[in-house]
PyMOL Python script that loads the backbone (N, CA, C, O; Angstrom):
from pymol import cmd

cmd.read_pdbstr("""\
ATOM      1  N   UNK A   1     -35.796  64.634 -35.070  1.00  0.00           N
ATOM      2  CA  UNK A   1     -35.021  63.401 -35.064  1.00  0.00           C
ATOM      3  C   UNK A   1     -34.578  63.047 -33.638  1.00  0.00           C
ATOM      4  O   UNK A   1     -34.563  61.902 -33.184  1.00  0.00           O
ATOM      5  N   UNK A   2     -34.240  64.097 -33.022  1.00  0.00           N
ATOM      6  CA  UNK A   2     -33.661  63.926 -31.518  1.00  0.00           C
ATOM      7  C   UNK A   2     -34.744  63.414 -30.344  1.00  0.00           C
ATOM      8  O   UNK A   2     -34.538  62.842 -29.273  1.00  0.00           O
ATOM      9  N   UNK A   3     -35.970  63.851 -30.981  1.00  0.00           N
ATOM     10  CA  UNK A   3     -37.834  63.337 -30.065  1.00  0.00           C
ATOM     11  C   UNK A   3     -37.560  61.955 -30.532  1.00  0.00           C
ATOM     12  O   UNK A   3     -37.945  61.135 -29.698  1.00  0.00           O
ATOM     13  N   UNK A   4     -36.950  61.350 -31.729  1.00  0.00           N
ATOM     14  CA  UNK A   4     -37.557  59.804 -32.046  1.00  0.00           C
ATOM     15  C   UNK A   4     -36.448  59.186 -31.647  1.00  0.00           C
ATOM     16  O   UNK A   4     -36.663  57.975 -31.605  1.00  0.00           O
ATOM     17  N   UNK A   5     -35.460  59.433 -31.364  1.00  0.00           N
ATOM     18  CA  UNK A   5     -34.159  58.990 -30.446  1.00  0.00           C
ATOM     19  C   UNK A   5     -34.349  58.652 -29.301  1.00  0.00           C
ATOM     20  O   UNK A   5     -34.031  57.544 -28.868  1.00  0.00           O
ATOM     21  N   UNK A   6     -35.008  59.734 -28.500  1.00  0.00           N
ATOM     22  CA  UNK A   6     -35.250  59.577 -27.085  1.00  0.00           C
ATOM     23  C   UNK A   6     -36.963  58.397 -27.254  1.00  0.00           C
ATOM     24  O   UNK A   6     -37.034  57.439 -26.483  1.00  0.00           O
ATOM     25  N   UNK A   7     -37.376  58.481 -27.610  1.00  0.00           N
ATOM     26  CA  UNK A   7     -39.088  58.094 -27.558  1.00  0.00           C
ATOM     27  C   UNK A   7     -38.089  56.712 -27.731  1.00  0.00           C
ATOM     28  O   UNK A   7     -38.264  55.896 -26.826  1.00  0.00           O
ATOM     29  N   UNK A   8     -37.201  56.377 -28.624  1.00  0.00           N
ATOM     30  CA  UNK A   8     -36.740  54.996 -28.942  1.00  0.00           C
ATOM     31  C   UNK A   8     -35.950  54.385 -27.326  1.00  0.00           C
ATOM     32  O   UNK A   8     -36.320  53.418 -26.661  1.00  0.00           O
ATOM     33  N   UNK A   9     -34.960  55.188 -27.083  1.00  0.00           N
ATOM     34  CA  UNK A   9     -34.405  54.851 -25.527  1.00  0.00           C
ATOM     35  C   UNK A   9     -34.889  54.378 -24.472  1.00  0.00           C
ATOM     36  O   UNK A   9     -34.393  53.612 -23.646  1.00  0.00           O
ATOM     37  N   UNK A  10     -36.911  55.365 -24.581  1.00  0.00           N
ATOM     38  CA  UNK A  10     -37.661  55.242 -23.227  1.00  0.00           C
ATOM     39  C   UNK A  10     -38.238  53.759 -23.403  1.00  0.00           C
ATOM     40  O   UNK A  10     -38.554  52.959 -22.522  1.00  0.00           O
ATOM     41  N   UNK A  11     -38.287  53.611 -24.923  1.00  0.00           N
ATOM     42  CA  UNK A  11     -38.709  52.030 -25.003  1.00  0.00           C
ATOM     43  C   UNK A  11     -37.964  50.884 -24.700  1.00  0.00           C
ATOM     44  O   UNK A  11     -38.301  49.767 -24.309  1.00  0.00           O
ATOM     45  N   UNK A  12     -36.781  51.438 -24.986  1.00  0.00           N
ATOM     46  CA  UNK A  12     -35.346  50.168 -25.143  1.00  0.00           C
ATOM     47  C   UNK A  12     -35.445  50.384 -23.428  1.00  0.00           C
ATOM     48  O   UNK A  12     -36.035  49.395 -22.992  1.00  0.00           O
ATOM     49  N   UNK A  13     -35.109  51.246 -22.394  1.00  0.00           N
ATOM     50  CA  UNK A  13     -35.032  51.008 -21.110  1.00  0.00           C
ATOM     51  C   UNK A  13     -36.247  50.383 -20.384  1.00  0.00           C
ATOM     52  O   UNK A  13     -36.060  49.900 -19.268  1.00  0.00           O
ATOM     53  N   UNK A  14     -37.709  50.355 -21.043  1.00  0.00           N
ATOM     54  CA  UNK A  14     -38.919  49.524 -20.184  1.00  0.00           C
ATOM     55  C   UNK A  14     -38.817  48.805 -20.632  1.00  0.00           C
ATOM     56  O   UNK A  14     -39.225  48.043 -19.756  1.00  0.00           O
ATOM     57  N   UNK A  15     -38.463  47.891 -21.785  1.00  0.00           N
ATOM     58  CA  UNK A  15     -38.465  46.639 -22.664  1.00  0.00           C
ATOM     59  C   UNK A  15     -37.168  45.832 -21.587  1.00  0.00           C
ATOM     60  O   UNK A  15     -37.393  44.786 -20.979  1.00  0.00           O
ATOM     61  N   UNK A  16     -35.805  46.595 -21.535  1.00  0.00           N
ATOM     62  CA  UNK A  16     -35.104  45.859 -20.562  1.00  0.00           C
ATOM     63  C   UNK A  16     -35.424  45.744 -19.208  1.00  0.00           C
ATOM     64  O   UNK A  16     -34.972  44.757 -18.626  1.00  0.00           O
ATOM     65  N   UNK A  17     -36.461  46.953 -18.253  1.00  0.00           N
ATOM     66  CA  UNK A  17     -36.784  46.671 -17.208  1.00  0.00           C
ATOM     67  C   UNK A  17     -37.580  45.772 -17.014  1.00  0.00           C
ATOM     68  O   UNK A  17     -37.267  44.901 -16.202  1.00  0.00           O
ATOM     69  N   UNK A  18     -39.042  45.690 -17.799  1.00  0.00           N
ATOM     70  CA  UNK A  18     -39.575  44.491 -17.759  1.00  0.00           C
ATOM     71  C   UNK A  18     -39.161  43.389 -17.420  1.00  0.00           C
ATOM     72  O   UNK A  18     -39.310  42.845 -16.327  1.00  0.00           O
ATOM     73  N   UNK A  19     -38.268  42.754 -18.939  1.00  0.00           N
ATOM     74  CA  UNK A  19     -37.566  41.582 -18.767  1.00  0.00           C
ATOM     75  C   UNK A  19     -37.311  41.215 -17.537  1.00  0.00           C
ATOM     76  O   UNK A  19     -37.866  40.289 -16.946  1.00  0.00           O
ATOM     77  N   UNK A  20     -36.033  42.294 -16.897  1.00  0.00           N
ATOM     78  CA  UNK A  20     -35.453  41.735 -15.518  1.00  0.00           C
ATOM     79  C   UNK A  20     -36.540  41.520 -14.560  1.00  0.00           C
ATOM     80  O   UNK A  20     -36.507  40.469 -13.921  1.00  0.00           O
ATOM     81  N   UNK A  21     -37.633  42.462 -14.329  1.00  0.00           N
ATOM     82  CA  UNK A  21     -38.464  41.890 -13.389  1.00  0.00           C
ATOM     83  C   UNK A  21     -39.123  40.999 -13.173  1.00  0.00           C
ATOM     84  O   UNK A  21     -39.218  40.386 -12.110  1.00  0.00           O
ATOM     85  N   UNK A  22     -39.888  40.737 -14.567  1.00  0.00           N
ATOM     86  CA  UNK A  22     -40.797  39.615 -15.030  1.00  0.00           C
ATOM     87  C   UNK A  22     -39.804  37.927 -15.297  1.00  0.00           C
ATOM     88  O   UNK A  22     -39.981  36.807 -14.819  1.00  0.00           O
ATOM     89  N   UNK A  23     -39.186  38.255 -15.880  1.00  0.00           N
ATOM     90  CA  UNK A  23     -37.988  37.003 -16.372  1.00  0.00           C
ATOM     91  C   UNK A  23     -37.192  36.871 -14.699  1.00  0.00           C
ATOM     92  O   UNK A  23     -37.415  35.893 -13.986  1.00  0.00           O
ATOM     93  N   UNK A  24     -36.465  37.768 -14.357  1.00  0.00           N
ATOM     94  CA  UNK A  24     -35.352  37.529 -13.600  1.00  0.00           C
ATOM     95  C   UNK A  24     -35.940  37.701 -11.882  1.00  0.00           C
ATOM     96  O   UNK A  24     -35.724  36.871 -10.999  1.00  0.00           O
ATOM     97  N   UNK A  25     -36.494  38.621 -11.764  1.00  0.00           N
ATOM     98  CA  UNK A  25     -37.289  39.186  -9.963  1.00  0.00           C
ATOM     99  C   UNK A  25     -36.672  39.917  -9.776  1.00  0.00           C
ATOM    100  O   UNK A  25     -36.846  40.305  -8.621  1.00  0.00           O
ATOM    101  N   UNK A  26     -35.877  40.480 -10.304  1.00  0.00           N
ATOM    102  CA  UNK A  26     -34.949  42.089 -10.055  1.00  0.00           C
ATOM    103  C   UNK A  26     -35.726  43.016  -9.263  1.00  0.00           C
ATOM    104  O   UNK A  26     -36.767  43.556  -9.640  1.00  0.00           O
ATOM    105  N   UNK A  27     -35.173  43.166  -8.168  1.00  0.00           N
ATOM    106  CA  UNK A  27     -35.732  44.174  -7.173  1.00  0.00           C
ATOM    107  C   UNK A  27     -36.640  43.144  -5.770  1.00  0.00           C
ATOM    108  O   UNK A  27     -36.932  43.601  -4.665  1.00  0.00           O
ATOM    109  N   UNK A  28     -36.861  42.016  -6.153  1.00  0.00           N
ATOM    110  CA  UNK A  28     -37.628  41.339  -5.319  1.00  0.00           C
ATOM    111  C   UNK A  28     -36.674  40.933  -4.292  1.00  0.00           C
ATOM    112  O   UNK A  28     -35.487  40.702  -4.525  1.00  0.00           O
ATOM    113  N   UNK A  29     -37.196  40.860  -3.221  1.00  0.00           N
ATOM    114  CA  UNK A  29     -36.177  40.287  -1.939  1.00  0.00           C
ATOM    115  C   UNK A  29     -36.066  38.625  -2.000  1.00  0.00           C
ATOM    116  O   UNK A  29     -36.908  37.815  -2.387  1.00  0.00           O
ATOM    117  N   UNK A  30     -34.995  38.452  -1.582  1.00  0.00           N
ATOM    118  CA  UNK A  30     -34.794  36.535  -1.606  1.00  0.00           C
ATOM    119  C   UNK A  30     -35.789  36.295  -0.872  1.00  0.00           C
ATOM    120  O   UNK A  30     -36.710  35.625  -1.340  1.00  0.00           O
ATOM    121  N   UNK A  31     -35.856  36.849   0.644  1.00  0.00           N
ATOM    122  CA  UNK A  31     -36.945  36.374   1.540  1.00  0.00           C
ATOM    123  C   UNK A  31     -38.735  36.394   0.787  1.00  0.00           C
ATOM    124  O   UNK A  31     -39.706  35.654   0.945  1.00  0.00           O
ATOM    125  N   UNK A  32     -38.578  37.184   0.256  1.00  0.00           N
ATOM    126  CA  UNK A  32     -39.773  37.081  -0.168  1.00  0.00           C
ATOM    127  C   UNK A  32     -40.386  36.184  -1.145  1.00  0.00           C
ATOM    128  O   UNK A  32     -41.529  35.730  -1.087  1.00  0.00           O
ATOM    129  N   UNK A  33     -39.339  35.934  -2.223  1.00  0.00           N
ATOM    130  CA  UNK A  33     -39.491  34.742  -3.234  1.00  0.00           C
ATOM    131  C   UNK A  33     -39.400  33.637  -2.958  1.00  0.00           C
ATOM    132  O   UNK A  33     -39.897  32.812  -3.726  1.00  0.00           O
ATOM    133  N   UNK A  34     -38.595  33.114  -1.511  1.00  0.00           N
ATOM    134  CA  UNK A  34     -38.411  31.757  -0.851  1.00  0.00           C
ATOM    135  C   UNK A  34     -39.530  32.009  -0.395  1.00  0.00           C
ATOM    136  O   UNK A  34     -40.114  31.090  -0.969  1.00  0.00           O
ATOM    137  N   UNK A  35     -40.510  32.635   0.318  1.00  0.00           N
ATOM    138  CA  UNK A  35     -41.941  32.767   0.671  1.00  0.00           C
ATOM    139  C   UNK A  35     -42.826  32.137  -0.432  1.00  0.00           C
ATOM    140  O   UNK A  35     -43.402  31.054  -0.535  1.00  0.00           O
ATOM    141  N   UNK A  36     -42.727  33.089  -1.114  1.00  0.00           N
ATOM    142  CA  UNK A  36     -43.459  33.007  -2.546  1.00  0.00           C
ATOM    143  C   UNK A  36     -43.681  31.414  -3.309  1.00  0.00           C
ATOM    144  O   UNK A  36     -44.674  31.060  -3.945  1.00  0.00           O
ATOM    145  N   UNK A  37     -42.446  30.609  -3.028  1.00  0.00           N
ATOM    146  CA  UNK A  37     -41.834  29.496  -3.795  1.00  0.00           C
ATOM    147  C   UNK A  37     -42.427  28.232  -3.003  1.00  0.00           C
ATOM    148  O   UNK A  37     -43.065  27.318  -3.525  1.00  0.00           O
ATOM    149  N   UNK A  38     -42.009  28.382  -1.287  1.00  0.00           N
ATOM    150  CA  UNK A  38     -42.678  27.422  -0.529  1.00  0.00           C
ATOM    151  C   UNK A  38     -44.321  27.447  -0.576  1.00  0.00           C
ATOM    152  O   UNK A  38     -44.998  26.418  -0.579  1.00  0.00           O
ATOM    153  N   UNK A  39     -44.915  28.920  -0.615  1.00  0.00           N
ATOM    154  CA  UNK A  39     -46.470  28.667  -0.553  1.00  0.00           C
ATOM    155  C   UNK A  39     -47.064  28.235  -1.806  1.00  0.00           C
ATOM    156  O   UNK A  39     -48.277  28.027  -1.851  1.00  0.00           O
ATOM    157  N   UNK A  40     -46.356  28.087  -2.786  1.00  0.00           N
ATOM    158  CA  UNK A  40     -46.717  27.767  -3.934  1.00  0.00           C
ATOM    159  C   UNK A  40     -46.816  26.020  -4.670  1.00  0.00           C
ATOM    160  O   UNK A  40     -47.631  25.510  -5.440  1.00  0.00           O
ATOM    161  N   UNK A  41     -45.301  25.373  -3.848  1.00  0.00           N
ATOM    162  CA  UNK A  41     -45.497  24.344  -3.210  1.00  0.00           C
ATOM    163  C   UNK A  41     -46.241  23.077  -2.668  1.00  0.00           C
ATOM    164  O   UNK A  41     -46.401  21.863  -2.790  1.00  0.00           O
ATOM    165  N   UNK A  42     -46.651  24.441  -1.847  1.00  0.00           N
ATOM    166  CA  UNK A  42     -47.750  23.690  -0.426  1.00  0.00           C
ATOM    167  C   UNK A  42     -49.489  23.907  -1.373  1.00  0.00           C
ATOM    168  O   UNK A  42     -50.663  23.684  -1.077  1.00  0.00           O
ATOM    169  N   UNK A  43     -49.109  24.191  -2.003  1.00  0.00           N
ATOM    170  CA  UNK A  43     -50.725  24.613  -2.692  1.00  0.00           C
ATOM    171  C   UNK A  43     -50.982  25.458  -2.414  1.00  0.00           C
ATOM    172  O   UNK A  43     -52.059  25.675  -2.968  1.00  0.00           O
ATOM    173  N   UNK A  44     -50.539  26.793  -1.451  1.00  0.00           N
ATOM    174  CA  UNK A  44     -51.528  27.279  -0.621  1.00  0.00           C
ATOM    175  C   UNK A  44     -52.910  28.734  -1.609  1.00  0.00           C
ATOM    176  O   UNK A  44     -52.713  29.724  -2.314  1.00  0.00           O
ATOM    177  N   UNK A  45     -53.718  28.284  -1.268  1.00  0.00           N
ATOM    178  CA  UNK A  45     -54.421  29.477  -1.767  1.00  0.00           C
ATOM    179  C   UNK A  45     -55.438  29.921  -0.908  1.00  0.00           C
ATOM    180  O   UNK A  45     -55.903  29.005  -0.230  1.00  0.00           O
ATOM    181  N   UNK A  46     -56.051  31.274  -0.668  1.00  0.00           N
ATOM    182  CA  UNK A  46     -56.771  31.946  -0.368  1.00  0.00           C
ATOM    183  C   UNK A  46     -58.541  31.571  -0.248  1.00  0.00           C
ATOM    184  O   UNK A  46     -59.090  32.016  -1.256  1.00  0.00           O
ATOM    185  N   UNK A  47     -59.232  31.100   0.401  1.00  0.00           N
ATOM    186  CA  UNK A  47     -60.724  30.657  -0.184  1.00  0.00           C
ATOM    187  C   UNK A  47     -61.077  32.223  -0.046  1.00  0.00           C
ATOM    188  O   UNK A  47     -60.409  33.155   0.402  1.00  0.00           O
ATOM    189  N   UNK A  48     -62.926  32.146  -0.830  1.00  0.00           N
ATOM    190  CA  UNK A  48     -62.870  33.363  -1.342  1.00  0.00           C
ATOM    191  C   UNK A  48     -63.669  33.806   0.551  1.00  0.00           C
ATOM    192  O   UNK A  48     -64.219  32.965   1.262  1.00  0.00           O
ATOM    193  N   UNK A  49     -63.531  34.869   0.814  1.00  0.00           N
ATOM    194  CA  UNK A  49     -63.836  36.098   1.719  1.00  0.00           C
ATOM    195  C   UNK A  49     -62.759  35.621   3.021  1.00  0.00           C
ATOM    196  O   UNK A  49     -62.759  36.294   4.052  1.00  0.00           O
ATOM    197  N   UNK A  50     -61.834  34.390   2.880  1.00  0.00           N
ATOM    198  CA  UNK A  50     -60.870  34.331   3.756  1.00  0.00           C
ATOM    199  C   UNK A  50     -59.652  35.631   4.089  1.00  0.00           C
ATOM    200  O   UNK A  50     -58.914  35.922   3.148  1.00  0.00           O
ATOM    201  N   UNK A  51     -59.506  36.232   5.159  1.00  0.00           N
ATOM    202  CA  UNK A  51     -59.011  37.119   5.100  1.00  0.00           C
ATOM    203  C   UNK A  51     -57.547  37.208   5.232  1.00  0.00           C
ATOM    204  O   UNK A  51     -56.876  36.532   6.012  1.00  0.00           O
ATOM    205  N   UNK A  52     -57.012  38.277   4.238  1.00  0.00           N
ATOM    206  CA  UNK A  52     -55.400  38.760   4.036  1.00  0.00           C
ATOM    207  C   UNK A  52     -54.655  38.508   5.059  1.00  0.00           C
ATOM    208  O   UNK A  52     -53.654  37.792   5.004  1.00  0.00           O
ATOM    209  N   UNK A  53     -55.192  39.228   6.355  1.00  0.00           N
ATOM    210  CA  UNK A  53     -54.558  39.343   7.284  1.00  0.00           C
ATOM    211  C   UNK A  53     -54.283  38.438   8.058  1.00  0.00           C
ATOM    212  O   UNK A  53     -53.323  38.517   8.824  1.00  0.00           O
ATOM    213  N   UNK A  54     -55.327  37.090   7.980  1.00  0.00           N
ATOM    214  CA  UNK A  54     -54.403  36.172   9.017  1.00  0.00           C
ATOM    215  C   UNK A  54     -52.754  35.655   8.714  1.00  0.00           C
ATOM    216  O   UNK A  54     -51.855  35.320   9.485  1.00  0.00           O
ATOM    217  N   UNK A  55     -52.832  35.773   7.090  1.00  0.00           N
ATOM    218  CA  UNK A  55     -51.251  35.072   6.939  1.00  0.00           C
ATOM    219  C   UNK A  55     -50.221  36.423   6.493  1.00  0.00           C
ATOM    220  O   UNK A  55     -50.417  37.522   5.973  1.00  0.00           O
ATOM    221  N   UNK A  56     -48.911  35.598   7.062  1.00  0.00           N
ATOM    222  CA  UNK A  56     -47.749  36.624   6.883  1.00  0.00           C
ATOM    223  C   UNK A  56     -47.241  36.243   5.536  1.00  0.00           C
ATOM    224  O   UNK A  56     -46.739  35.131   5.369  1.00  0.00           O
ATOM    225  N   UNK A  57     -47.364  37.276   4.374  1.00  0.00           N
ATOM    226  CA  UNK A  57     -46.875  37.378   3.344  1.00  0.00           C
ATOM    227  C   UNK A  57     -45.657  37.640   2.888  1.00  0.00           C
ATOM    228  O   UNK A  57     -45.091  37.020   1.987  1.00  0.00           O
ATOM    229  N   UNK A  58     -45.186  38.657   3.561  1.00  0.00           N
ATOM    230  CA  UNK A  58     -44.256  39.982   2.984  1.00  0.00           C
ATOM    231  C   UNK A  58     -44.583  40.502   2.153  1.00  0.00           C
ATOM    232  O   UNK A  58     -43.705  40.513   1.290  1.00  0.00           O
ATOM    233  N   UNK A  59     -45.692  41.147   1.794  1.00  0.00           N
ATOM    234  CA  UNK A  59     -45.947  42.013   0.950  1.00  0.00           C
ATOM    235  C   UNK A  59     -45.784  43.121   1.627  1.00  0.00           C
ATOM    236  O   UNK A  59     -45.827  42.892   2.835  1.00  0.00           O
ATOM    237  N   UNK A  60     -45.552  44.632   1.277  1.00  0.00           N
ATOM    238  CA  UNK A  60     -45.968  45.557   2.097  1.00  0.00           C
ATOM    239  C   UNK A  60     -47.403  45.565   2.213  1.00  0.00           C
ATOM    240  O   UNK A  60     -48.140  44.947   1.444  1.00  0.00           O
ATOM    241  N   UNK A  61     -47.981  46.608   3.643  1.00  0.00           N
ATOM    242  CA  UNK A  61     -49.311  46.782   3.961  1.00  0.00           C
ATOM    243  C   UNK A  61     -50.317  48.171   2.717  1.00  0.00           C
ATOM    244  O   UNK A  61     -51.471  48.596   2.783  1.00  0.00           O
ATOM    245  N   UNK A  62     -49.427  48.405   1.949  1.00  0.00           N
ATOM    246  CA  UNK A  62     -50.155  49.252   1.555  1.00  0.00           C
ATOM    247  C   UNK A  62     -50.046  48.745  -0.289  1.00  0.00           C
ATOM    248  O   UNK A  62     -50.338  49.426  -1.272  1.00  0.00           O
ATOM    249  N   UNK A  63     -49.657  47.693  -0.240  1.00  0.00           N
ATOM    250  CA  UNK A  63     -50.177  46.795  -1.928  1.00  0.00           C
ATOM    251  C   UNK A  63     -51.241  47.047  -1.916  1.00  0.00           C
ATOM    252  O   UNK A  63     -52.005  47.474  -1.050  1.00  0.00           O
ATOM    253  N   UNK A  64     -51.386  46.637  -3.472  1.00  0.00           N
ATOM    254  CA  UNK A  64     -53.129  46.370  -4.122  1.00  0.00           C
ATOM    255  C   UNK A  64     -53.205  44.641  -3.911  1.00  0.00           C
ATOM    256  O   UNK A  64     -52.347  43.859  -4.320  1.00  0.00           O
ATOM    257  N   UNK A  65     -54.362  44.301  -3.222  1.00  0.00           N
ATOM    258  CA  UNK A  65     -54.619  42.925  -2.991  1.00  0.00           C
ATOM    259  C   UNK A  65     -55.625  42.676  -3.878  1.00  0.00           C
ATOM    260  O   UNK A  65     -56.744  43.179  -3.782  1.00  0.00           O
ATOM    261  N   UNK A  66     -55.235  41.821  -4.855  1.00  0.00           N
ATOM    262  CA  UNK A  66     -55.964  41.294  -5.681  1.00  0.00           C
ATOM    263  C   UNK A  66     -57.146  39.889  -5.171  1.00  0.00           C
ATOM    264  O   UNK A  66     -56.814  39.019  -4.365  1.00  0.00           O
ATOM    265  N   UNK A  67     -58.349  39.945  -5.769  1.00  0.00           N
ATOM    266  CA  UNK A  67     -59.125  38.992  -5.149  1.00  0.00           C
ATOM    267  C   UNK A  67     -58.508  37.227  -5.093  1.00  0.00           C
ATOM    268  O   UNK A  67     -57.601  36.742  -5.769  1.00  0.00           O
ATOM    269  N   UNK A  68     -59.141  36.733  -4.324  1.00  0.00           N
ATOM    270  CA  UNK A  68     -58.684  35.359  -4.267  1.00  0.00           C
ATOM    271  C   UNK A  68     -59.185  34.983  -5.044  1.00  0.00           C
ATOM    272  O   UNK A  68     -60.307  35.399  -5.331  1.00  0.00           O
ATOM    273  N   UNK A  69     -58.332  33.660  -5.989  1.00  0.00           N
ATOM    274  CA  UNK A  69     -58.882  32.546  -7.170  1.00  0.00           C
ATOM    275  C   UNK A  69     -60.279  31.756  -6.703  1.00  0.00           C
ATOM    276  O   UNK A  69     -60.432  31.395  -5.537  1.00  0.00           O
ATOM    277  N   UNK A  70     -60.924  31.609  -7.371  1.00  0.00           N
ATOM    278  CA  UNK A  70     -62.046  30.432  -7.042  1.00  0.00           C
ATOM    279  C   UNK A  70     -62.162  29.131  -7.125  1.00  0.00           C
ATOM    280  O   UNK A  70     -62.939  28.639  -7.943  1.00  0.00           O
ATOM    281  N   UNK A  71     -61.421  28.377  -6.302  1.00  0.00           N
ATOM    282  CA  UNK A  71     -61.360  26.806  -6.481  1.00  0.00           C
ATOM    283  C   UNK A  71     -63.162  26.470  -7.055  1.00  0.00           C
ATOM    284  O   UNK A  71     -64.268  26.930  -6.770  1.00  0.00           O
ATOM    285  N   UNK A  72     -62.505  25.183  -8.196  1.00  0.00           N
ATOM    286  CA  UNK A  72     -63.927  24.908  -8.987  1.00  0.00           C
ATOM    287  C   UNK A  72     -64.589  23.239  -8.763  1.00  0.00           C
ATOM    288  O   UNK A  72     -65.646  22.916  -9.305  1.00  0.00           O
TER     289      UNK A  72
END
""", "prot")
cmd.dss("prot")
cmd.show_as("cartoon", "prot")
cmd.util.cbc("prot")
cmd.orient("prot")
């Protein structure tokens, strides 16, 4: 009974972490979401083999960079 207590908790605490991150940006820096908010804005997107590195993100350098979208 005490395994299905805890197994229930580990769910109730990722079900609330989620939320805040996904719903709220909990943990995200302001600077980075005012980044995030203006390039989003501006249209800006990635063409495809254009490279990461010319623009300043704020991401850290050691993220997973996901491929660029394919304008159609």
């Amino acid at each position: 009974m005490l395994s299905v207590v805890g197994v229930a908790g580990i769910v109730w605490v990722g079900c609330i972490g989620g939320k805040m991150m996904f719903e709220h940006a909990a943990g995200i820096p302001t600077k980075t979401l005012e980044t995030e908010v203006q390039n989003r804005e501006a249209g800006h997107e990635h063409e495809p083999g254009e490279e990461e590195e010319e623009h300043e993100h704020g991401a850290p350098d050691d993220s997973a960079k996901a491929p660029a979208p394919h304008k159609h």
